[in-house]
Backbone bond lengths (Angstrom), bond angles and torsions (degrees), N, CA, C in turn:
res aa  C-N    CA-C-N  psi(-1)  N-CA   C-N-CA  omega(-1)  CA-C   N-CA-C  phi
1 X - - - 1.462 - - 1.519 109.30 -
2 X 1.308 119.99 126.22 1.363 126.21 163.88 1.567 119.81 -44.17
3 X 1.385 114.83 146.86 1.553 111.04 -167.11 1.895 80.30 -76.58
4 X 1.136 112.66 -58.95 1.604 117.53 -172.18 1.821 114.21 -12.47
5 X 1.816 98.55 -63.00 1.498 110.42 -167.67 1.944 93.22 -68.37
6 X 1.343 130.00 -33.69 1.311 125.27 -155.17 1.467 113.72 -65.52
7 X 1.750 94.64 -31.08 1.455 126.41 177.90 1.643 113.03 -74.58
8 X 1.408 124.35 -45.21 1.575 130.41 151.57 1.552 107.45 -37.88
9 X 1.324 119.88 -81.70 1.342 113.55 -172.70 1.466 140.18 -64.63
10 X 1.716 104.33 -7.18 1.474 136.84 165.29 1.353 94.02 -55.14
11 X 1.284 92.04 -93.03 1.920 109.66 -165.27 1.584 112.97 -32.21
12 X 1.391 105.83 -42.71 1.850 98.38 -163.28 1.973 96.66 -64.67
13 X 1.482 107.86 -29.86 1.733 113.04 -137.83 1.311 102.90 -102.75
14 X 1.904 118.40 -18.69 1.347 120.08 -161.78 1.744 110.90 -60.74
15 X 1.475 83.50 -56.14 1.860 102.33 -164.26 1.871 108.07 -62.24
16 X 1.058 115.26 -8.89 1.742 129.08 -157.32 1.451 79.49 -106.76
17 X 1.494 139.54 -60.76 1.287 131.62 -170.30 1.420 122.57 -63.70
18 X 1.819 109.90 -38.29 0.978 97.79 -178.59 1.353 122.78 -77.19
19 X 1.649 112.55 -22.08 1.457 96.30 -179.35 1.487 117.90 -84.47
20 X 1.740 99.48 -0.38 1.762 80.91 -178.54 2.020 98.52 -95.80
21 X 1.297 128.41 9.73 1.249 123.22 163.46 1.559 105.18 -147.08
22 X 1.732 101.99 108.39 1.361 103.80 -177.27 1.212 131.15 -77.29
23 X 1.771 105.74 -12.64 1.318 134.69 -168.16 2.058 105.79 -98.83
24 X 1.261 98.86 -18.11 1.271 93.05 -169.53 1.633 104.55 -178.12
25 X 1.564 107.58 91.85 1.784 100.58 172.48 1.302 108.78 -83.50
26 X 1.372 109.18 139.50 1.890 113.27 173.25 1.153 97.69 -129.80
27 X 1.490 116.81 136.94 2.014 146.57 -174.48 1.499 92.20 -108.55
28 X 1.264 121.03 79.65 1.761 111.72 164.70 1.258 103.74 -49.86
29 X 1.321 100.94 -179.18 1.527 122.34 -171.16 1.446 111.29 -146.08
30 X 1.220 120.01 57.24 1.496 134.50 -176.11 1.379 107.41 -95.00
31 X 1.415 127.56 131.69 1.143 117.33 153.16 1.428 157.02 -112.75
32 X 1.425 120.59 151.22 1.587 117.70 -145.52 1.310 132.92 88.02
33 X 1.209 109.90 -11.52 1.382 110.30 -176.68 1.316 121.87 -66.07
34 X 1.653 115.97 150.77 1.792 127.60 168.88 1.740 95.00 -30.11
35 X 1.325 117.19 -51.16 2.133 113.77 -164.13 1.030 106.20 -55.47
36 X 1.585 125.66 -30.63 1.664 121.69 -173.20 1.707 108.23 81.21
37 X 1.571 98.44 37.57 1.689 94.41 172.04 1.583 100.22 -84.18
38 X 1.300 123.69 -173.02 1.243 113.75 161.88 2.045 99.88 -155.24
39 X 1.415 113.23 139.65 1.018 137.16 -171.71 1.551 91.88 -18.52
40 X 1.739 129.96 150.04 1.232 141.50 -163.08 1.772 81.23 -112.59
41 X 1.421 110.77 175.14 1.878 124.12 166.55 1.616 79.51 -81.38
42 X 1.533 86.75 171.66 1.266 103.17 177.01 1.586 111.17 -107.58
43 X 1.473 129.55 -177.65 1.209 110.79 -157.86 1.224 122.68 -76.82
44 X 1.100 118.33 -15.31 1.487 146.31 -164.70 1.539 88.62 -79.02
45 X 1.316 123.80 -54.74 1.458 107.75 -172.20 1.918 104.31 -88.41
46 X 1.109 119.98 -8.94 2.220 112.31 -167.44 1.920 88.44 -104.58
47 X 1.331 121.84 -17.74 1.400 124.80 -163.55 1.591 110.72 -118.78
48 X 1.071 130.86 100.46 2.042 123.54 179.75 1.708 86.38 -33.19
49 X 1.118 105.89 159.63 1.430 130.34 163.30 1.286 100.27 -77.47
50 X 1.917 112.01 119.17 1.478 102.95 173.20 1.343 113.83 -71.38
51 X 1.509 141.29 -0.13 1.241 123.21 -177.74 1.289 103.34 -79.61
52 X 1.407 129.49 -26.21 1.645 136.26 -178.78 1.398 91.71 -73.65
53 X 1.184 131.67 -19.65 1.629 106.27 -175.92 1.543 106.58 -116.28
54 X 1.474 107.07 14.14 1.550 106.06 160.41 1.770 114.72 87.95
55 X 1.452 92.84 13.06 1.843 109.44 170.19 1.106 96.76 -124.92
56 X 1.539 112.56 176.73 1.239 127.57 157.90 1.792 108.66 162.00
57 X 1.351 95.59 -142.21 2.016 91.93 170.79 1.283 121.60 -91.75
58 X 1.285 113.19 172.24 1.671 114.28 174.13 1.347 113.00 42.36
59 X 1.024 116.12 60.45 1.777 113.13 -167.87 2.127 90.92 -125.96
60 X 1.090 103.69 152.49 1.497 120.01 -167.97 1.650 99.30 -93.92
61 X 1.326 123.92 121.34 1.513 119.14 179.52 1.910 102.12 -37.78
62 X 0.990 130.15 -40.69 1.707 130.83 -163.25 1.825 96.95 -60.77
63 X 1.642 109.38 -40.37 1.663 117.50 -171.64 1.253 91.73 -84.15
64 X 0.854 143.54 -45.58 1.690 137.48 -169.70 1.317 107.07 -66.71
65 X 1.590 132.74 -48.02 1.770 122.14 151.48 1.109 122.56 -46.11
66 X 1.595 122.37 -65.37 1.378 135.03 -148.17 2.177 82.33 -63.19
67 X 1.347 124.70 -16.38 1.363 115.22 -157.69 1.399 107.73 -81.54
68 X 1.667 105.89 5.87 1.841 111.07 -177.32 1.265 85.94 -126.17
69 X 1.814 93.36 171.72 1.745 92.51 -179.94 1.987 75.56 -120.55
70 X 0.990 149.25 15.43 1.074 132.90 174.97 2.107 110.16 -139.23
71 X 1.115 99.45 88.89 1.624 79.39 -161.96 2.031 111.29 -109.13
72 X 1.284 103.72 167.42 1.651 96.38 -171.72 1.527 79.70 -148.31
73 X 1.577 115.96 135.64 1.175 116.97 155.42 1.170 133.07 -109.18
74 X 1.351 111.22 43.11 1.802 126.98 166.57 1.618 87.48 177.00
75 X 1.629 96.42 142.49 1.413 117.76 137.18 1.379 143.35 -125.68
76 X 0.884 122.65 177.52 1.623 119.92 -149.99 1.978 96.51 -125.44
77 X 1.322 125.32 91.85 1.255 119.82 -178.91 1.731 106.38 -108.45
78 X 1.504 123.17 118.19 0.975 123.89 162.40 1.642 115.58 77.80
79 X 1.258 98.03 16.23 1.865 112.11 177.07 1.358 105.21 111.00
80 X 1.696 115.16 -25.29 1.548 116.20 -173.45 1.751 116.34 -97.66
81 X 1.629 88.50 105.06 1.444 83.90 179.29 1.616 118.51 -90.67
82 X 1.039 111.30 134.78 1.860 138.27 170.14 1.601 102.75 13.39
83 X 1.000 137.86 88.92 1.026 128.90 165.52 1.597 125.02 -55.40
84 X 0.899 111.35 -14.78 2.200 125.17 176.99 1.579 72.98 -124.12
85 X 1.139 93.61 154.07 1.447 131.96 128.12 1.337 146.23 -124.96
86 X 1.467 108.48 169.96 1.957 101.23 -156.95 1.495 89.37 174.47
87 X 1.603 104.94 -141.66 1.182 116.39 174.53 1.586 135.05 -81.33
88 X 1.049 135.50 93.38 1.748 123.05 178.44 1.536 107.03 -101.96
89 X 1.434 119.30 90.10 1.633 125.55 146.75 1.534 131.44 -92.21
90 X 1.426 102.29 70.13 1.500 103.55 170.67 1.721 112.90 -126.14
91 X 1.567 107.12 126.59 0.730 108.92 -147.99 1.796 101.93 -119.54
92 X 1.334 117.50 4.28 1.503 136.11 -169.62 1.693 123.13 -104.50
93 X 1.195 103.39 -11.05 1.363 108.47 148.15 1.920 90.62 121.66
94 X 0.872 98.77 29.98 2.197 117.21 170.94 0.982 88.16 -91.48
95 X 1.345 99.20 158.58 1.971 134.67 166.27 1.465 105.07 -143.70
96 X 1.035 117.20 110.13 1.762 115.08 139.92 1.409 110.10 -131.50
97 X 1.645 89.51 139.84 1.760 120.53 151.13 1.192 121.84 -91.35
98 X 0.802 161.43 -178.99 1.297 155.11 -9.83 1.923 112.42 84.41
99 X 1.088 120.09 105.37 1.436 123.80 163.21 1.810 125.00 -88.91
100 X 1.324 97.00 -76.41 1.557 110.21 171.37 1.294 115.27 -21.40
101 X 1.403 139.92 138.41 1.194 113.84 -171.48 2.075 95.18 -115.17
102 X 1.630 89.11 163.83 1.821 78.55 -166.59 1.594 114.49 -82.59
103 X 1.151 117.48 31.05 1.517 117.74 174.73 1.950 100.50 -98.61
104 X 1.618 111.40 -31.31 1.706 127.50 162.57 1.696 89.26 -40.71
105 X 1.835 107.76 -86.31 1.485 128.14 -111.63 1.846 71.45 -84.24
106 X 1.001 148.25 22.60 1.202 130.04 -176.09 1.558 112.68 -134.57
107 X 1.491 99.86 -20.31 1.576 111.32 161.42 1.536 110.65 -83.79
108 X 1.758 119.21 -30.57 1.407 105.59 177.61 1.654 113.52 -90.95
109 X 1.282 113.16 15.32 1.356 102.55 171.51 1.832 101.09 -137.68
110 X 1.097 108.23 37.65 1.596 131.16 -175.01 1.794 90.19 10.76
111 X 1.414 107.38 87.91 1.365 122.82 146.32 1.558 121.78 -61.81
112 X 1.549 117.78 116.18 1.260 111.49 168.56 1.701 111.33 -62.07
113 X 1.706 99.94 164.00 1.376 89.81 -162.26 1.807 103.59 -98.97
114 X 1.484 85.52 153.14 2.052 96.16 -166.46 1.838 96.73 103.37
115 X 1.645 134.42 18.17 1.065 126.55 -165.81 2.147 79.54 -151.13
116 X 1.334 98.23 126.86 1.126 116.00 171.48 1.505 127.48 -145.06
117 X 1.233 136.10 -177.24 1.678 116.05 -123.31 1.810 71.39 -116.10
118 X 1.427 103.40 165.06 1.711 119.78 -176.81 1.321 113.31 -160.60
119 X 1.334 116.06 127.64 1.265 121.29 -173.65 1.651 116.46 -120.83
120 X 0.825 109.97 141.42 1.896 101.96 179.29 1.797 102.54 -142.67
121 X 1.354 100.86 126.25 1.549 125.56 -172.78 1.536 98.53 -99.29
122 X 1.414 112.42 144.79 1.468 106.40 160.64 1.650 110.10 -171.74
123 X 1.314 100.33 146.49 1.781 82.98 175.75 1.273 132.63 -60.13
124 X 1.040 150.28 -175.48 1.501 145.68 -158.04 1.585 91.08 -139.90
125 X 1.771 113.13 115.15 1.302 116.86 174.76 1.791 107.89 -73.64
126 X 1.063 120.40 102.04 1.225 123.18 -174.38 1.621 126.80 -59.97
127 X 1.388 106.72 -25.53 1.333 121.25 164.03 1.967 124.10 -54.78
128 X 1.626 96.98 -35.49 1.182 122.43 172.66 1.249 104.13 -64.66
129 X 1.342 130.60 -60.19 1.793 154.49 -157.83 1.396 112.07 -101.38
130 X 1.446 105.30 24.88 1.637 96.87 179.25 1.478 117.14 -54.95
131 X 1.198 121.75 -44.67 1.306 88.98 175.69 1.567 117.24 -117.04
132 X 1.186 115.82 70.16 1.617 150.06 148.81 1.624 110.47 -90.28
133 X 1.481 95.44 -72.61 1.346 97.37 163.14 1.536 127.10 -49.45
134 X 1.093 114.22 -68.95 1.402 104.66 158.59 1.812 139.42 -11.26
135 X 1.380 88.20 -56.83 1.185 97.56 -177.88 1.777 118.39 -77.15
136 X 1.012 98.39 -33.14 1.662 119.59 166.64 1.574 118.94 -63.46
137 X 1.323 103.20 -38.24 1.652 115.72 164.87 1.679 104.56 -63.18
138 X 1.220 106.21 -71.96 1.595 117.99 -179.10 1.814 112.83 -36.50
139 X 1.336 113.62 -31.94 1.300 110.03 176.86 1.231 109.94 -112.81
140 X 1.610 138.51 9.44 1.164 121.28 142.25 1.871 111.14 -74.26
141 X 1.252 101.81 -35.62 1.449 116.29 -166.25 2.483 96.16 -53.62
142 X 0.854 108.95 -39.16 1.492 122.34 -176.32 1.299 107.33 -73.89
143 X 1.842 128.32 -33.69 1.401 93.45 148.32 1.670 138.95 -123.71
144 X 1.348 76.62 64.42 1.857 80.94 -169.50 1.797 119.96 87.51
145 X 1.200 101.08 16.93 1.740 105.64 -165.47 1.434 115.88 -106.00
146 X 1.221 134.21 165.21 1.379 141.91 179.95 1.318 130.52 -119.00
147 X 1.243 135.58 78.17 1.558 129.14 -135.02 1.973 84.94 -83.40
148 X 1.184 110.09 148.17 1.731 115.82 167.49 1.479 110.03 -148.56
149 X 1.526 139.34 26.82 1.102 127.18 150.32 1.593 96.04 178.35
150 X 2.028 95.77 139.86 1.022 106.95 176.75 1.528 120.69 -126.62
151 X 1.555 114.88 151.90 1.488 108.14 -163.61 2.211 103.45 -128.02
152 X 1.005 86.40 175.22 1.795 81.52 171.26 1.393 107.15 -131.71
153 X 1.505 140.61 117.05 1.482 129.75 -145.25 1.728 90.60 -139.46
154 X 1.426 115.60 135.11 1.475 130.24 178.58 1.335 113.67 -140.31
155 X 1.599 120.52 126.23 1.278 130.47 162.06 1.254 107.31 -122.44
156 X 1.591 93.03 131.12 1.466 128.57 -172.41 1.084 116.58 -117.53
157 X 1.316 118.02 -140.57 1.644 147.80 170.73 1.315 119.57 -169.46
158 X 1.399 115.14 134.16 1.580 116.49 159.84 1.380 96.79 -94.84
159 X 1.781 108.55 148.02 1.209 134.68 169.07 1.396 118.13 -147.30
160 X 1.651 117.74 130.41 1.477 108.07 -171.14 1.898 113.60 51.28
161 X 0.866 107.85 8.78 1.857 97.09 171.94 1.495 94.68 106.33
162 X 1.663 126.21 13.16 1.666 99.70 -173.99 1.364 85.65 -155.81
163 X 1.795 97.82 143.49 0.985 85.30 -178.04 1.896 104.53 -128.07
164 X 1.345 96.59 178.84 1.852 105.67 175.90 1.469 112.39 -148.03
165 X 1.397 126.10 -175.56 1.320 151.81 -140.51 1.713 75.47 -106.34
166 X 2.083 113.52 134.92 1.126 126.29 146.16 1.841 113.06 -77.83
167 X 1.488 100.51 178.83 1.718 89.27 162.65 1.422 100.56 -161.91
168 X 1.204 118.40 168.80 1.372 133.10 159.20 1.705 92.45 76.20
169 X 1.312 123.47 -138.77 1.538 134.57 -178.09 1.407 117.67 66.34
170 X 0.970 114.26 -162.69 1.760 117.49 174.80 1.208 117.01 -79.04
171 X 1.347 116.18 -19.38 1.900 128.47 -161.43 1.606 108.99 58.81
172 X 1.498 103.23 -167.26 1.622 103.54 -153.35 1.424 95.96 -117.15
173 X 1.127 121.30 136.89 1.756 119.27 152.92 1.439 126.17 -39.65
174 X 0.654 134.25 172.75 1.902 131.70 156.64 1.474 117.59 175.33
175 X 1.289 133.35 157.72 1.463 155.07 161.80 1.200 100.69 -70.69
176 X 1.547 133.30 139.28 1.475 119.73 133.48 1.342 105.84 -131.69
177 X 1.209 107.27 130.84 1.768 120.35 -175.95 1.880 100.97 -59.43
178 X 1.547 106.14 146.93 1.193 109.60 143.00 1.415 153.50 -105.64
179 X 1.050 125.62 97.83 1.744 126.36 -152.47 1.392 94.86 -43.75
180 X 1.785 80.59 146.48 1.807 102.81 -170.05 1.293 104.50 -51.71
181 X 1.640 102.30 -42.76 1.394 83.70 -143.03 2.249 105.84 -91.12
182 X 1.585 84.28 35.96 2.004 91.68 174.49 1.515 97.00 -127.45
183 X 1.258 90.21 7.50 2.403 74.72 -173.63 1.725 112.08 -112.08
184 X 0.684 83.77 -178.11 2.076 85.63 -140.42 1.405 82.47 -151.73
185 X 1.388 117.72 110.17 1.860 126.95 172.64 1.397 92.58 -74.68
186 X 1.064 115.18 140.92 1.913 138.81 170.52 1.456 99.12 101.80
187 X 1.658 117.75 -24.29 1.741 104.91 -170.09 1.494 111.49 -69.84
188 X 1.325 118.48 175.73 1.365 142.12 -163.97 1.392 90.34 -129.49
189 X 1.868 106.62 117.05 1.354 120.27 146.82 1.350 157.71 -98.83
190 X 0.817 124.09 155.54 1.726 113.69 172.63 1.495 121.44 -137.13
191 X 1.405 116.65 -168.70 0.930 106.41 158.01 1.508 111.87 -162.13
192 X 1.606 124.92 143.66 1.397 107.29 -133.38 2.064 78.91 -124.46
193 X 1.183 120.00 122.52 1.277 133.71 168.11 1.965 115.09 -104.64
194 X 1.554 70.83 137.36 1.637 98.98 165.59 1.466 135.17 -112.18
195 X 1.483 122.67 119.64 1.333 110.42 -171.64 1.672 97.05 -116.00
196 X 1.732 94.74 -163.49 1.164 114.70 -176.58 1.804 108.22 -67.91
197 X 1.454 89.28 153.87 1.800 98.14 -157.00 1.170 128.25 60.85
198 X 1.510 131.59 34.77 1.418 141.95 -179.53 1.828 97.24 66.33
199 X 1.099 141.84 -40.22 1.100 116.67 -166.73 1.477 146.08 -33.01
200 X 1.505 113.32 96.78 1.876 120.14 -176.26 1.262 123.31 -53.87
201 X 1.188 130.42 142.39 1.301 144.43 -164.80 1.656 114.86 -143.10
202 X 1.522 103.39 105.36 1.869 91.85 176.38 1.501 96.17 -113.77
203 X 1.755 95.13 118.92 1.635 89.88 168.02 1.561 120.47 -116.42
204 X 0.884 96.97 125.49 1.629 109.00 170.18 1.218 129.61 -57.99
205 X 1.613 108.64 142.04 1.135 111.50 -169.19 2.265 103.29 -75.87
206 X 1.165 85.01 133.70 1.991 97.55 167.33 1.139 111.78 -55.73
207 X 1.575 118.18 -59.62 1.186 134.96 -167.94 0.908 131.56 -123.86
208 X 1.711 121.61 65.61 1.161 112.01 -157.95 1.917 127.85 -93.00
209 X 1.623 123.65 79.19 1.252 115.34 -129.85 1.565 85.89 -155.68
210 X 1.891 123.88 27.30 1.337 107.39 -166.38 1.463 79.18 174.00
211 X 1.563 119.82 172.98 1.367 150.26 173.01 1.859 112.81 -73.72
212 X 1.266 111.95 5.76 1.478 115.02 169.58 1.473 108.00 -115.82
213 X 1.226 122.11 150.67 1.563 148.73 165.42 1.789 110.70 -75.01
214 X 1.195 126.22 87.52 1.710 121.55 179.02 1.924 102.11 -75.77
215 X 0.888 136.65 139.85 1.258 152.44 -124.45 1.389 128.49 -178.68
216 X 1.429 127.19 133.77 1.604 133.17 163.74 1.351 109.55 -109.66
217 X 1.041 126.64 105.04 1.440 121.05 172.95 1.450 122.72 -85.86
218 X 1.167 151.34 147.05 1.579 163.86 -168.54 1.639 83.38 -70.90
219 X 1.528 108.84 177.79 1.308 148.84 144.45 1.439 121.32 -79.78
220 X 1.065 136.50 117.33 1.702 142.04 135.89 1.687 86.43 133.91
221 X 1.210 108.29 -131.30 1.314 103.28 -169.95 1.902 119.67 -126.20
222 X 1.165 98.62 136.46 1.811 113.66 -174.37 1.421 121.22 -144.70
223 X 1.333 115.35 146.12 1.199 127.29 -157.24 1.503 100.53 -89.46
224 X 1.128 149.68 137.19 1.886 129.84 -176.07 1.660 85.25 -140.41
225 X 1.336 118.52 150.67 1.218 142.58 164.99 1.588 117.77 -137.76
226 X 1.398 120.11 124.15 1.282 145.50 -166.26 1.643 89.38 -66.41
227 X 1.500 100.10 154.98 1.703 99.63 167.93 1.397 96.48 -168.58
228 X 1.312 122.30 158.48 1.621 154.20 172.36 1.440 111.31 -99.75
229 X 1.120 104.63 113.63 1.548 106.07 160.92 1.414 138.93 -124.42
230 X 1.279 107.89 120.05 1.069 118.84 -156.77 1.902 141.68 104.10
């Protein structure tokens, strides 16, 4: 998809979504329809391929470390440390935790038992995701917003030593810090996610009253980019 057309169907749909979901605007990606959406990329082209970034399915907790050269399995944002743990590679001046705690995310996605919830954070090589980024620019750019850091965020499960992509469920809460040197006291944040099948996501901050992002994140894997508004 052209950044041009992404930017057409941004602008008309942003401001109409957000006020009819304050907690969470979603831009389907259906096509043909009376709404005038038009078919999203698919994930392969709005998402890096996690096998190029050294995740993906069926992967053994040992391949899912050895797949960073710098790894942390919890962080601690704003007093709240990681409620899952897994992978955290961010290395640009982001924070996310984890809220939900995994006795929730494992009853709402009925984890068999000996199978517990896993998350892996990482920055998003943008060179890879040009037009992810792009597109994430293009729809902060539609309402007045400033995108300044982007991440690639997955909740899973390890089971038996391997792990894969959850889906569907409630998704997870989380914090994500904003680096000092992008946060601006009085601004209004968000943070605008991408999943599988191009589908856009602007989520709003819960709490917006401090240097962290309050947040619902999806299941499996999505591209999210921080933004300023206003």
């Amino acid at each position: 998809m052209k950044v041009k057309m992404v930017k057409r169907v941004l602008t008309g749909a942003l401001a109409l979504t957000l006020a009819l979901a304050p907690t969470m605007g979603v831009m389907a990606t259906s096509k043909g329809t009376s709404k005038g959406t038009v078919a999203g990329p698919t994930q392969s082209q709005m998402i890096e391929q996690t096998q190029t970034q050294g995740t993906g399915y069926a992967q053994t907790e040992e391949q899912v470390v050895k797949a960073y050269s710098k790894v942390k399995n919890s962080l601690t944002v704003a007093g709240i440390r990681s409620s899952i743990s897994g992978v955290f590679m961010l290395e640009k001046g982001i924070g996310l935790a984890t809220v939900t705690n995994s006795t929730a995310i494992a009853s709402d996605y009925a984890l068999e038992k000996g199978a517990r919830p896993y998350v892996k954070v990482y920055d998003m090589d943008v060179k890879k995701s040009e037009l992810a980024k792009a597109c994430m620019d293009a729809t902060a750019e539609a309402f007045g917003a400033r995108a300044f850091g982007y991440i690639n965020f997955e909740l899973g499960k390890m089971e038996d030593g391997k792990y894969s992509l959850l889906s569907g469920g409630k998704g997870i809460d989380a914090v994500i810090s904003i680096p000092s040197v992008n946060y601006t006291e009085g601004a209004t944040y968000a943070v605008i996610c991408v999943q599988e099948g191009g589908v856009i996501s602007i989520l709003k901050d819960t709490t917006p009253d401090n240097n962290v992002i309050d947040v619902t994140l999806p299941a499996g894997h999505c591209a999210l980019a921080l933004v300023e508004i206003g």
